[in-house]
C-alpha positions as CSV (number, residue, x, y, z in Angstrom):
1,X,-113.7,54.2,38.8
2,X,-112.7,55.7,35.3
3,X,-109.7,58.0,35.5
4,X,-107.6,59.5,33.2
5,X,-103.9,60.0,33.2
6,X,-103.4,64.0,32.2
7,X,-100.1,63.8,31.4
8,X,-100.5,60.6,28.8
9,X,-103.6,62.4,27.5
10,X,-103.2,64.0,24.0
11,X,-106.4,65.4,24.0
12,X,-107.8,63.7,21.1
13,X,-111.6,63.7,22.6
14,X,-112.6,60.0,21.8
15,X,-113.2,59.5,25.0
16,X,-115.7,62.5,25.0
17,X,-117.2,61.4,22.2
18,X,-118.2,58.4,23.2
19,X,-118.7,59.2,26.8
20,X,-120.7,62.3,26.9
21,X,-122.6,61.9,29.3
22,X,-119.8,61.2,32.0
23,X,-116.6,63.5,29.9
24,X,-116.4,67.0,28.8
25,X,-113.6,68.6,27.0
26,X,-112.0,71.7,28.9
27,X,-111.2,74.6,26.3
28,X,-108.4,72.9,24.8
29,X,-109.6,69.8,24.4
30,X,-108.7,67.6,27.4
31,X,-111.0,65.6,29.3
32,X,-112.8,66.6,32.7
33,X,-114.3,63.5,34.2
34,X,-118.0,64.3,35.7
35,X,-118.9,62.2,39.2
36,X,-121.2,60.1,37.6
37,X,-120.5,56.4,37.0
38,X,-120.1,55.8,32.8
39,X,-121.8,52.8,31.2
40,X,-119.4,50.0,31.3
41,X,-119.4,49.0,28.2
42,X,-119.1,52.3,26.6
43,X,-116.6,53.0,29.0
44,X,-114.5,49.5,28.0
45,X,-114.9,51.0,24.4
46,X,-113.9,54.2,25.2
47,X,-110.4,53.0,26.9
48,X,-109.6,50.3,23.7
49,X,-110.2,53.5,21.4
50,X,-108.3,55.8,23.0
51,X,-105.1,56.3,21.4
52,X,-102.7,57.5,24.0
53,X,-103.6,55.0,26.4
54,X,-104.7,57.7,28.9
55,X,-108.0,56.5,30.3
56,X,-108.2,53.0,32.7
57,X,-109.9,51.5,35.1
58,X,-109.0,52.3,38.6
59,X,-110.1,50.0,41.9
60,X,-110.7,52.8,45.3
């Protein structure tokens, strides 16, 4: 599961970006993961682009 740590987060939107089909940005920029499962590979790109470190994998 893709999470995001809110407090690391600097709400730079990369992750949007690349994700937008699986991340919107709330008003101020900050990332609201949606309940659908992101590509893998874009989500892989996503995490080594983000320049905070905020989003990672997480096992349930």
């Amino acid at each position: 599961m893709l999470t995001v740590d809110r407090i690391a987060c600097t709400g730079h939107g990369i992750c949007a970006h690349i994700l937008s089909g699986a991340i919107d940005l709330d008003d101020w920029g900050y990332p609201i993961l949606r309940d659908v499962a992101p590509d893998q590979g874009l989500a892989a790109e996503a995490i080594k682009l983000c320049p905070s470190r905020a989003l990672r994998w997480q096992r349930r």
